[in-house]
N, CA, C and O of each residue as an XYZ file, in Angstrom:
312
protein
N     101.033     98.913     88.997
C     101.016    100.291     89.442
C      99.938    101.050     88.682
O      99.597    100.791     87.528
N      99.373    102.136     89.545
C      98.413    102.846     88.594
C      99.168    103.849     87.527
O     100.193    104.526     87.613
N      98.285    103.657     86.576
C      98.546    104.267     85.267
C      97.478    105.231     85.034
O      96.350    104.803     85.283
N      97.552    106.256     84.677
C      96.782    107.566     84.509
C      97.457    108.510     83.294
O      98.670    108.657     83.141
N      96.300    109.181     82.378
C      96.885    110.058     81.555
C      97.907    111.300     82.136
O      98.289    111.444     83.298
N      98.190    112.053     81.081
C      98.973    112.954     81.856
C      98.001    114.302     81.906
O      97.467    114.850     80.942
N      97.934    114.632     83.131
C      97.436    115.770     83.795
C      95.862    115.239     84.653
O      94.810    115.787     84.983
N      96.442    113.924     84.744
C      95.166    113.252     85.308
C      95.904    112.918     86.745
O      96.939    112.260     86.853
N      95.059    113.589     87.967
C      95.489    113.004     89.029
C      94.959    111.884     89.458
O      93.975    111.438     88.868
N      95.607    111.086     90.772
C      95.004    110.423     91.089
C      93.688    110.045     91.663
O      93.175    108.933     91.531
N      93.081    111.237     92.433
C      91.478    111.356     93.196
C      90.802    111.403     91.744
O      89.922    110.601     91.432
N      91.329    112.510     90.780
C      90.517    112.270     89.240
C      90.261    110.965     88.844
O      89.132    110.662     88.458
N      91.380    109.956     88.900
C      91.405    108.973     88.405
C      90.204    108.193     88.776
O      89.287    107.749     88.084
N      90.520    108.124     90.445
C      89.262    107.283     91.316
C      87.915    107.972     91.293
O      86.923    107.261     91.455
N      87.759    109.303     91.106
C      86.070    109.431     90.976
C      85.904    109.381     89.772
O      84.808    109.858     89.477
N      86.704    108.883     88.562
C      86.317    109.075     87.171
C      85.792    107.269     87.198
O      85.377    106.697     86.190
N      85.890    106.803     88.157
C      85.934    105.119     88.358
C      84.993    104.750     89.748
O      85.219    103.709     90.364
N      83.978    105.649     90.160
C      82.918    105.382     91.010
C      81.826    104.664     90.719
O      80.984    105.112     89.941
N      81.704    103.514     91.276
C      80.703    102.971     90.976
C      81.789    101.906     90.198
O      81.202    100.831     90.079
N      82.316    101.876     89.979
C      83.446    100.506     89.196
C      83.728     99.803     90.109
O      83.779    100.183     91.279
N      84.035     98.258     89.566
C      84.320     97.362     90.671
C      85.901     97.067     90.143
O      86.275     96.688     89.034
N      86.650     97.366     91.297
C      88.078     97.430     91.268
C      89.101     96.452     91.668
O      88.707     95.893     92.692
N      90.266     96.001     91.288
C      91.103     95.380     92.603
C      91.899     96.672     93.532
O      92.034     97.716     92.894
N      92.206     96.676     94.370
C      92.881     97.620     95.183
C      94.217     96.992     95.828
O      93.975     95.905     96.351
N      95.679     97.428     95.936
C      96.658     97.420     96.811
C      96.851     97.827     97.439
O      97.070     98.986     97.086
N      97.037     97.648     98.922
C      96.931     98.604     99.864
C      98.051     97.971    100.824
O      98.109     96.754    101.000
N      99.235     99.172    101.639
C     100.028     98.897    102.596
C      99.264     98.604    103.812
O      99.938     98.428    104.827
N      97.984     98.517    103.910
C      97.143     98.189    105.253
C      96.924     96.765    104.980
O      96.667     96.072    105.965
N      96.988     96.047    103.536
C      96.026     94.788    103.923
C      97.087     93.772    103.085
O      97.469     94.320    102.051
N      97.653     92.424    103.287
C      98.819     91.742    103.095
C      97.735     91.074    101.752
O      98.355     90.355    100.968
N      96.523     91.215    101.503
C      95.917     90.597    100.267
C      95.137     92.046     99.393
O      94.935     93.165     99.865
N      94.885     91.644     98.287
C      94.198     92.432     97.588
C      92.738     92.807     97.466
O      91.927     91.901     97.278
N      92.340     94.027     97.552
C      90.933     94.061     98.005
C      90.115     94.016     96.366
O      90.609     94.521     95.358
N      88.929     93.372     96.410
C      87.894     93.676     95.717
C      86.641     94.077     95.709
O      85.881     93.169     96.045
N      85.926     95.443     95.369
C      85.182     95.837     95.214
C      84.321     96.653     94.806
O      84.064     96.096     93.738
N      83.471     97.819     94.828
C      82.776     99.005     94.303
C      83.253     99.919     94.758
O      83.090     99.963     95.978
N      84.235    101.364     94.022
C      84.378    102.066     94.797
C      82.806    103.207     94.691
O      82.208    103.564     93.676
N      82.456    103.600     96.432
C      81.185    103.947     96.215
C      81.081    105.254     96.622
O      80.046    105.895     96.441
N      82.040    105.704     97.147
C      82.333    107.764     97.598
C      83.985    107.729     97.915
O      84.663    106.834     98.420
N      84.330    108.951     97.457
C      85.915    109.606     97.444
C      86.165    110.844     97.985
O      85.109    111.422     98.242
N      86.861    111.293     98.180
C      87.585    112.799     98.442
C      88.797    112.525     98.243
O      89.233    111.509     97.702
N      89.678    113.841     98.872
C      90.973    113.805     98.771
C      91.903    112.954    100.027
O      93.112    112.735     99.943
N      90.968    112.528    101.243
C      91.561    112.086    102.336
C      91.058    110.323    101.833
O      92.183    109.823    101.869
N      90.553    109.695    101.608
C      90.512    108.456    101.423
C      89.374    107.969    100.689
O      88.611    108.875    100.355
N      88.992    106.685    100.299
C      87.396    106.283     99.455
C      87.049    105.050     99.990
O      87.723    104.356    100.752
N      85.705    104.781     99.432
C      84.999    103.890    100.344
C      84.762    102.821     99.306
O      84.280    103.021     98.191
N      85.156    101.656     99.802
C      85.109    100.846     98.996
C      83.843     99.485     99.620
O      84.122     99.028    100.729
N      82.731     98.987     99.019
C      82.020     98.298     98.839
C      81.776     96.857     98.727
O      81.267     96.433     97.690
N      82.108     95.995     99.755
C      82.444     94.667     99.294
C      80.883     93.841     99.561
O      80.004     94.042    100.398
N      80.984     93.020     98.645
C      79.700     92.057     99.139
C      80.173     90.458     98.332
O      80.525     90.102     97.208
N      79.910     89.773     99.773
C      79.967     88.389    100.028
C      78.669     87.842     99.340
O      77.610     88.047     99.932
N      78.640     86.988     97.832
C      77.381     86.190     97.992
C      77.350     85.149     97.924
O      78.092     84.590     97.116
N      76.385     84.327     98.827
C      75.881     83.062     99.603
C      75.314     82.215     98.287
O      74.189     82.630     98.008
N      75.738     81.186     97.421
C      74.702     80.743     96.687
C      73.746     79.820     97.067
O      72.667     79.913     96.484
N      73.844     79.137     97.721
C      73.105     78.230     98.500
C      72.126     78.898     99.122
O      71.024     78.352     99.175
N      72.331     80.364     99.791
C      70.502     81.156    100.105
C      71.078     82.926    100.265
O      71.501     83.600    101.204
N      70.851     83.144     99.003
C      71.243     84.697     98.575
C      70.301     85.563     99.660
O      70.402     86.764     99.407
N      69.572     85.344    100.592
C      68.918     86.322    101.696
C      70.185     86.257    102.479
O      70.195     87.094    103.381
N      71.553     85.315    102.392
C      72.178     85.496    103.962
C      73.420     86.405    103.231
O      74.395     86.633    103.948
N      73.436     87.033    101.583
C      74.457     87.458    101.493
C      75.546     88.859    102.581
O      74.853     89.666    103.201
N      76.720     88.971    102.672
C      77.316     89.738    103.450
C      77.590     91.335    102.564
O      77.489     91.405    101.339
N      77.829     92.145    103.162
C      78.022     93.695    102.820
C      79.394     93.848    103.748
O      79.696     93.481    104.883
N      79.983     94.484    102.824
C      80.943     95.394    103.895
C      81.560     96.335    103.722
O      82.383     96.245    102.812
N      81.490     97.580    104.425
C      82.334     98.586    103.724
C      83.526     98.863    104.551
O      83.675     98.878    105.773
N      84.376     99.088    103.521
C      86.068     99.252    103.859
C      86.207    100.845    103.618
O      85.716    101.416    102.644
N      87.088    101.606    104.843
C      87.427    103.487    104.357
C      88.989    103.261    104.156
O      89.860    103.135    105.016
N      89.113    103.244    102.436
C      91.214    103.050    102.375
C      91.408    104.517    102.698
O      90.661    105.305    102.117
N      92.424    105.055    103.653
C      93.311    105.765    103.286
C      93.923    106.193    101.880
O      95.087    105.851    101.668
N      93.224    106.932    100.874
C      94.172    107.277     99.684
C      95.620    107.115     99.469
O      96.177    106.426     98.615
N      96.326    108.130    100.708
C      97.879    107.126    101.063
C      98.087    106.082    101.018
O      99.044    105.717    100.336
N      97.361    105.202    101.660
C      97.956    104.085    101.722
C      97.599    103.166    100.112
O      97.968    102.004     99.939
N      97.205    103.582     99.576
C      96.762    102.791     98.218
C      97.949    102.289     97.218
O      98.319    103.193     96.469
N      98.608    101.083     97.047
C      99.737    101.242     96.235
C      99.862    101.283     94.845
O     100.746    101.749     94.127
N      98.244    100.397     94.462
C      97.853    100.228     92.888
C      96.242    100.354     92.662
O      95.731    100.327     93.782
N      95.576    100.439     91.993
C      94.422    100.802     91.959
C      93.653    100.135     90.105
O      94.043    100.798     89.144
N      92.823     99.120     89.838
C      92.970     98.303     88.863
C      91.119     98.436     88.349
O      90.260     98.298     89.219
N      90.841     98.629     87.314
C      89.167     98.542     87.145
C      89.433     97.245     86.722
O      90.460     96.848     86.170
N      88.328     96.538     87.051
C      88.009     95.235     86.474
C      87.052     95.104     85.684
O      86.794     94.000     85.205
């Protein structure tokens, strides 16, 4: 579960952690997400994933995911 000081909200929490590469829990996805969170507000944040290819790093993948803030159950810097 996320852990935060006291008088620290949660959107505080996540833009104090932009640009961090995170695990995420989410009631939308039955696995755990990993990636950069890369913009926030109060309605949801954008999280940053990239696939890399070692065998030929030109074919690596990008992807961006928009969580619902609601739906977030734990939130983890790595």
């Amino acid at each position: 579960m996320l852990k935060t000081k006291k008088n620290l909200s949660f959107q505080e929490f996540v833009k104090n952690h932009l640009n961090d590469y995170v695990e995420i829990e989410s009631y939308l996805s039955s696995s755990k997400l990993y990636g950069t969170i890369s913009e926030c507000d109060n309605i949801s944040l954008t999280l940053k994933i990239t696939y890399h290819d070692e065998e030929n790093p030109r074919y690596n993948e990008r992807e961006t995911l928009y969580i619902p803030m609601n739906s977030i159950k734990s939130i983890k810097k790595l």
